[in-house]
TORBA-491109 format. One record per residue (C-alpha): residue number from 1; chain; x, y, z. Coordinates in pm, whole numbers. Last residue first. Layout:
TORBA-491109
[NUM, "A", [X, Y, Z]]
...
//
This chain:
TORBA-491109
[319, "A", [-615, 2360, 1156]]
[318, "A", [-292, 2499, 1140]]
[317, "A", [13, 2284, 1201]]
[316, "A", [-158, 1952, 1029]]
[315, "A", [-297, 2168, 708]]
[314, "A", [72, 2289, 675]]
[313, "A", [234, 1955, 700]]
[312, "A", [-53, 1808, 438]]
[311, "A", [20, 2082, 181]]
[310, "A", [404, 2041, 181]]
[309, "A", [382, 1670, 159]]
[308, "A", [124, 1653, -107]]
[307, "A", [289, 1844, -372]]
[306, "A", [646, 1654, -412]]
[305, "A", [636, 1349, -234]]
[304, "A", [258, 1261, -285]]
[303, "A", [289, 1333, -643]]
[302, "A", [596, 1143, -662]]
[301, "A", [411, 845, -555]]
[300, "A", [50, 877, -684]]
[299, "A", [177, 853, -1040]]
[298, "A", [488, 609, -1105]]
[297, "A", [410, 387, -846]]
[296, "A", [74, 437, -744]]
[295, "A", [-104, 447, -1086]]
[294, "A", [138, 246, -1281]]
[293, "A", [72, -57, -997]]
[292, "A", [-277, -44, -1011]]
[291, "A", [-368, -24, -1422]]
[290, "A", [-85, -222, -1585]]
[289, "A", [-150, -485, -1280]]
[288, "A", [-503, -596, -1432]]
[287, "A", [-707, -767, -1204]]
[286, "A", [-820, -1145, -1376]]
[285, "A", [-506, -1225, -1124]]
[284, "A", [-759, -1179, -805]]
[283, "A", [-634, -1378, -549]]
[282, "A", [-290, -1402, -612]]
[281, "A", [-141, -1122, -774]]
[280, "A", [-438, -954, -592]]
[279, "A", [-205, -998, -263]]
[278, "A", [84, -906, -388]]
[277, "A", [-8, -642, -544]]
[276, "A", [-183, -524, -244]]
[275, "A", [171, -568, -53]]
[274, "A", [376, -410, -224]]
[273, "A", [254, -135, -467]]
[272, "A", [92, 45, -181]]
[271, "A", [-82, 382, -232]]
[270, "A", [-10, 716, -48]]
[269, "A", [-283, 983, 92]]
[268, "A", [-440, 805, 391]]
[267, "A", [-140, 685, 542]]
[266, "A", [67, 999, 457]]
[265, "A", [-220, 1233, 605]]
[264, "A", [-186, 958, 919]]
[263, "A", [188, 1063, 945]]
[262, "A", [120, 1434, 879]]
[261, "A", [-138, 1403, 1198]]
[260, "A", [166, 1214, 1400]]
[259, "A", [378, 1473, 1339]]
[258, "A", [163, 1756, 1437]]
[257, "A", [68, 1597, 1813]]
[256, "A", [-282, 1700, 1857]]
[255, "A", [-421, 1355, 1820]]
[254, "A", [-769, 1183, 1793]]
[253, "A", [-1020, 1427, 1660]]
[252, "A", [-696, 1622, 1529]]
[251, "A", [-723, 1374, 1308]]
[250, "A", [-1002, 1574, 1104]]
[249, "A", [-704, 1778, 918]]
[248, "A", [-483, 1584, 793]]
[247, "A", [-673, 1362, 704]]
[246, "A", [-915, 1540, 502]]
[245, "A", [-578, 1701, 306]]
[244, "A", [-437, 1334, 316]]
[243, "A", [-807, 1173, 146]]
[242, "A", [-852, 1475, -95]]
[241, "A", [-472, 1414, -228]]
[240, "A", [-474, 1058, -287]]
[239, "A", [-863, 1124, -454]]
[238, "A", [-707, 1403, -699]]
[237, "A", [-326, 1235, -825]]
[236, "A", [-425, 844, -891]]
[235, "A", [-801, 974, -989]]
[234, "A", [-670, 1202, -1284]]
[233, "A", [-481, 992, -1426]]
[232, "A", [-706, 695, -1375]]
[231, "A", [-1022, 861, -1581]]
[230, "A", [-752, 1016, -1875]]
[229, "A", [-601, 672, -1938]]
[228, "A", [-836, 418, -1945]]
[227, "A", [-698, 293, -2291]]
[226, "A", [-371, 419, -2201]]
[225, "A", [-355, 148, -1880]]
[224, "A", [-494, -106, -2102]]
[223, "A", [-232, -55, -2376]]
[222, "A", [17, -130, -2109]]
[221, "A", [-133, -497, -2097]]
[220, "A", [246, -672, -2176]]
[219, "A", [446, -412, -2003]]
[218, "A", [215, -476, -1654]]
[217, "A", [317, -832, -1614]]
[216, "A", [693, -760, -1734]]
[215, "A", [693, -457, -1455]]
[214, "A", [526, -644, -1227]]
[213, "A", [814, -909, -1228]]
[212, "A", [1049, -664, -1161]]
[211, "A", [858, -513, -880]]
[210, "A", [903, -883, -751]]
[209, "A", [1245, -922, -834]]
[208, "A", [1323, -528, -640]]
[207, "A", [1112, -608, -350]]
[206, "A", [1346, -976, -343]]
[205, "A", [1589, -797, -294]]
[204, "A", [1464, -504, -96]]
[203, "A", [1349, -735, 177]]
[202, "A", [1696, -936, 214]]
[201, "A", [1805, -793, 507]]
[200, "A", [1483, -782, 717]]
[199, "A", [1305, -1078, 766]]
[198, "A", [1545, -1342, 646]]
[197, "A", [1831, -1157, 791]]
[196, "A", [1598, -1070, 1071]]
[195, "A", [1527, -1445, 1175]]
[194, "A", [1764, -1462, 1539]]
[193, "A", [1669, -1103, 1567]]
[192, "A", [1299, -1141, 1604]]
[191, "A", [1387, -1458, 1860]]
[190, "A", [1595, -1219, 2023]]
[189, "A", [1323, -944, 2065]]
[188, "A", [1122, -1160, 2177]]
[187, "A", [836, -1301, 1923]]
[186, "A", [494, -1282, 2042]]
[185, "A", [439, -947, 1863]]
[184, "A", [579, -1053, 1519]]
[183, "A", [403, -1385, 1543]]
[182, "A", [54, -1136, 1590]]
[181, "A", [191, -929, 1267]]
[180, "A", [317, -1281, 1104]]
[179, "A", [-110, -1411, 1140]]
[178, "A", [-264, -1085, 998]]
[177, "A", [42, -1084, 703]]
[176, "A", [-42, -1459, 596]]
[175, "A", [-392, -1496, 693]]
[174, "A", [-453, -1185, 445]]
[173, "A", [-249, -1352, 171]]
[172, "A", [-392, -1688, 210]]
[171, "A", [-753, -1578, 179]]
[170, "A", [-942, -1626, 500]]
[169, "A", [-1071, -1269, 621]]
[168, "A", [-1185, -1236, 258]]
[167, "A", [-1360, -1594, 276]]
[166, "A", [-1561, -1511, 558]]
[165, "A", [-1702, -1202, 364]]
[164, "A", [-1782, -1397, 101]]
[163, "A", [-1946, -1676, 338]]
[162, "A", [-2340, -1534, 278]]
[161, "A", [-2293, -1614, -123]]
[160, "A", [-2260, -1412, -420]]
[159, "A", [-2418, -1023, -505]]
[158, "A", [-2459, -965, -841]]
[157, "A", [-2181, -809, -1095]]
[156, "A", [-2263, -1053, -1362]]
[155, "A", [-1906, -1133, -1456]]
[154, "A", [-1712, -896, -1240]]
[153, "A", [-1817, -999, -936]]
[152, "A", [-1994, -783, -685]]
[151, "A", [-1956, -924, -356]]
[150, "A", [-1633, -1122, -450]]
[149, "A", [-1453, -821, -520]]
[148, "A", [-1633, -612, -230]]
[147, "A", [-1491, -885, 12]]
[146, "A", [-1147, -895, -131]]
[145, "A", [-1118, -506, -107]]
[144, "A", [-1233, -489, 177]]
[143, "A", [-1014, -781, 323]]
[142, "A", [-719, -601, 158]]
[141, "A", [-805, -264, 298]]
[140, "A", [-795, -390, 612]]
[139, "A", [-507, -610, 587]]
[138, "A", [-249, -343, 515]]
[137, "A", [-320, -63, 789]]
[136, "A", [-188, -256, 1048]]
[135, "A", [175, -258, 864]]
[134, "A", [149, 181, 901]]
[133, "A", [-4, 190, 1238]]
[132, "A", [302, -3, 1383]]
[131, "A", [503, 287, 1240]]
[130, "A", [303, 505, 1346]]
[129, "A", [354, 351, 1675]]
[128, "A", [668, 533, 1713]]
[127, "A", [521, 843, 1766]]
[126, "A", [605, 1165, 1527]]
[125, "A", [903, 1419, 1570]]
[124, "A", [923, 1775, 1372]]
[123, "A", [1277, 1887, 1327]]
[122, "A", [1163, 2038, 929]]
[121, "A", [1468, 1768, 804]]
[120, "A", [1340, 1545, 1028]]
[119, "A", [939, 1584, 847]]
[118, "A", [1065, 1505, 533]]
[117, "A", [1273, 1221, 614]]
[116, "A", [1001, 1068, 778]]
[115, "A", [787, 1127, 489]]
[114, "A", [1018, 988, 308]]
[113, "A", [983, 653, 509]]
[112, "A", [591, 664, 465]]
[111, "A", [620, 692, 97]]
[110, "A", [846, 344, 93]]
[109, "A", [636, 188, 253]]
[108, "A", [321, 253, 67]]
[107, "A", [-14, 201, 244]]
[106, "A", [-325, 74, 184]]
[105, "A", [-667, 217, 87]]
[104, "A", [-540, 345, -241]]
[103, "A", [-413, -37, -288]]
[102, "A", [-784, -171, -215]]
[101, "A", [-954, 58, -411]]
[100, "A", [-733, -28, -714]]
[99, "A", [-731, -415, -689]]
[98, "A", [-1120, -393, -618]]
[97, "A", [-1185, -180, -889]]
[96, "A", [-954, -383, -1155]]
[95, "A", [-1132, -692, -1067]]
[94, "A", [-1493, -495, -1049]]
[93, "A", [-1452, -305, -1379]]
[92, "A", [-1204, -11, -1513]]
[91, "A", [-1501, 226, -1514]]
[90, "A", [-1867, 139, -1373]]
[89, "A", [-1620, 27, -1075]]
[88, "A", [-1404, 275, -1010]]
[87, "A", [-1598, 551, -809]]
[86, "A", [-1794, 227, -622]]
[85, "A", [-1449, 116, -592]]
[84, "A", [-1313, 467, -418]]
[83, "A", [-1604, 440, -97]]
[82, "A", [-1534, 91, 36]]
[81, "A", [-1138, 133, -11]]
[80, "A", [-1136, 435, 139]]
[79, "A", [-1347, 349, 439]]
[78, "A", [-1172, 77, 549]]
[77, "A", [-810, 201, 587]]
[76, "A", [-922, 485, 709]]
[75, "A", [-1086, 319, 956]]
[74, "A", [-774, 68, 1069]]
[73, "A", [-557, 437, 1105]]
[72, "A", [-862, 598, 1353]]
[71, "A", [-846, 267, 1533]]
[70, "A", [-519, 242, 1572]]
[69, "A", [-485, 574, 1695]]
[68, "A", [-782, 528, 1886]]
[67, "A", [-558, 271, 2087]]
[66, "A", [-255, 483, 2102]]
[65, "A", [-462, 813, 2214]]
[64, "A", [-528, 578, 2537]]
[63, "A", [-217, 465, 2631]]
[62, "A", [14, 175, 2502]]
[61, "A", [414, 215, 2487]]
[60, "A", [512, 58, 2201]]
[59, "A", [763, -204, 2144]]
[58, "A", [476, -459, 2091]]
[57, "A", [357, -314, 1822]]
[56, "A", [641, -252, 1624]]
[55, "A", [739, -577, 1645]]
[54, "A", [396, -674, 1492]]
[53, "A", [437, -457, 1225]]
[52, "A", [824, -633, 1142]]
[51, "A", [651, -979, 1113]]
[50, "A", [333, -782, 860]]
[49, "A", [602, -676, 618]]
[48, "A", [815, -954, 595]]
[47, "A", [529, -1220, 573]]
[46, "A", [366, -997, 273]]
[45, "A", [677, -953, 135]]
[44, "A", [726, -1359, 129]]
[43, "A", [407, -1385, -1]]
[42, "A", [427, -1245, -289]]
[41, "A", [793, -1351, -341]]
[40, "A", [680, -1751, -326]]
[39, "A", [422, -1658, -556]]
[38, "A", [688, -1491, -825]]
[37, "A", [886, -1787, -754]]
[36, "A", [603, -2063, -836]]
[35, "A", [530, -1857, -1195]]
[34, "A", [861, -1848, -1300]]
[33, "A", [1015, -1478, -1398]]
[32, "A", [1007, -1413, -1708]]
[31, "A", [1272, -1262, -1957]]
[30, "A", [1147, -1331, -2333]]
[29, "A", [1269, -979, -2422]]
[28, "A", [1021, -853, -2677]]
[27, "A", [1199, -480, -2705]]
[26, "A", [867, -329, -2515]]
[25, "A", [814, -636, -2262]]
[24, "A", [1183, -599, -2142]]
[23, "A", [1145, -197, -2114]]
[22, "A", [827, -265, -1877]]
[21, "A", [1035, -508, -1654]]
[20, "A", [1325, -283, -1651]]
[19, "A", [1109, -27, -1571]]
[18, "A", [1012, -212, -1229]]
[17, "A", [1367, -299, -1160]]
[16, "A", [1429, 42, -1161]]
[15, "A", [1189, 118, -900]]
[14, "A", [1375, -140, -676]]
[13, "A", [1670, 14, -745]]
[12, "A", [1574, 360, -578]]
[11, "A", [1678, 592, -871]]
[10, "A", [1337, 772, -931]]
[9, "A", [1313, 795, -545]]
[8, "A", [1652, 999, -516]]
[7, "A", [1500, 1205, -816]]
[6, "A", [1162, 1288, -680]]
[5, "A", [1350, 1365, -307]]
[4, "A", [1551, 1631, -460]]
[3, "A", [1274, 1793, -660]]
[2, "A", [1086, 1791, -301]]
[1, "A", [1342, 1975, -157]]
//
């Protein structure tokens, strides 16, 4: 099963697209994409993603364990950020830290939909606003992220003025996805549909250009990536695994419903290389890409799908 779902992942397109960027770099291709596109991409996923959250929203039915849900998912995504970049930071450096930290404390997409598929195939249903869980957990780690970055920067690594905070909350790419999530829930479901070819249908296009354009950016400071090599090895496939197996097993605090604890194990465990590349594509380039994105795409990733899911399913039936 989980051999299976490693090679269907290693063929997704948009994954592809990724190597082709690295394989361009390594025969001295001079494919690029343009600077103004690749921003326009950025934060078109980041629209995308946080539009389609807020629909989610909405659509749910709201009761109590759905509101601690929320809250349970947002403090996740809060505390793993805050805790992994003081683990990173004498290491890869504050950019890099707070890039790292800040994906690891997101969410990857495209995890969370095998997970669904792995948990169907064992007949085990989860709530729907899981789903709506998933885009909320985005911005929080972001803004953490953001906000340690400019807390401790990288050049003399002392704390900067009173507004940093304030500033996290107003970067572009956190307005961006916060403000489409609360369009996303105001929208009818007409209105939604009137937009979802831009919304929804051509997503994995421009996914696939963008992970593309990663690729090149992250082919030409591979050496980087080696040069760190043994520290973020090991941290892309331990600390993904201790935060699902904790979990997985101290959110039965807020829910006793099995599929929704191997949801939030997902959550906690996978690590975005959408949207928080986005996002530090644009507010923190001097972060190096050929550290974050390797590490949850071609690390964390099939990890998760073919050792974590198994362990986190069993720690959310019995305990």
């Amino acid at each position: 099963m989980g051999f299976s779902l490693l090679l269907e992942n290693l063929t997704n397109p948009a994954l592809l697209f990724f190597v082709l960027g690295l394989v361009a770099v390594m025969i001295k291709s001079d494919l690029k994409i343009p600077a103004n596109s690749s921003k326009f991409i950025s934060l078109y996923l980041l629209f995308s993603i946080g539009f389609k959250g807020g629909q989610e929203l909405i659509h749910s039915h709201f009761s109590m364990e759905i509101i601690w849900s929320v809250v349970f998912g947002i403090g996740i995504a809060c505390v793993i950020p805050f805790y992994t970049f003081f683990i990173l930071k004498k290491k890869v450096g504050t950019y890099n830290a707070a890039a790292i930290s800040a994906a690891y404390g997101s969410i990857s997409a495209v995890t969370f939909v095998t997970a669904v598929n792995y948990i169907e195939i064992h007949e085990i249903h989860f709530g729907g606003h899981m789903v709506a869980i998933m885009a909320l957990m985005e911005a929080p780690a972001i803004i953490v992220g953001i906000a340690l970055m400019r807390l401790y920067n990288g050049e003399t690594g002392a704390h900067v003025s009173r507004n940093s905070l304030g500033h996290a909350f107003t970067n572009g790419s956190v307005v961006i996805i916060l403000g489409s999530l609360l369009i996303g829930m105001l929208a009818s479901d007409d209105q939604a549909e009137g937009i979802k070819p831009f919304t929804t249908d051509i997503f994995n296009g421009f996914l696939a250009i963008f992970l593309l354009d990663m690729g090149i950016s992250s082919g030409k400071k591979l050496g980087d990536f080696f040069h760190h090599g043994k520290f973020v090895l090991g941290f892309a496939i331990l600390v993904p695994l201790v935060n699902g197996c904790i979990t997985a097993i101290i959110s039965q605090i807020i829910t006793q419903d099995v599929g929704n604890r191997f949801m939030f194990a997902i959550l906690a465990a996978s690590a975005s290389y959408i949207a928080v590349p986005a996002a530090m594509k644009v507010v923190a380039p001097k972060a190096n890409p050929s550290l974050y994105l390797p590490m949850a795409l071609a690390i964390t990733f099939p990890v998760n799908i073919t050792v974590g899911m198994p362990i986190y399913l069993y720690l959310a039936e019995h305990y």
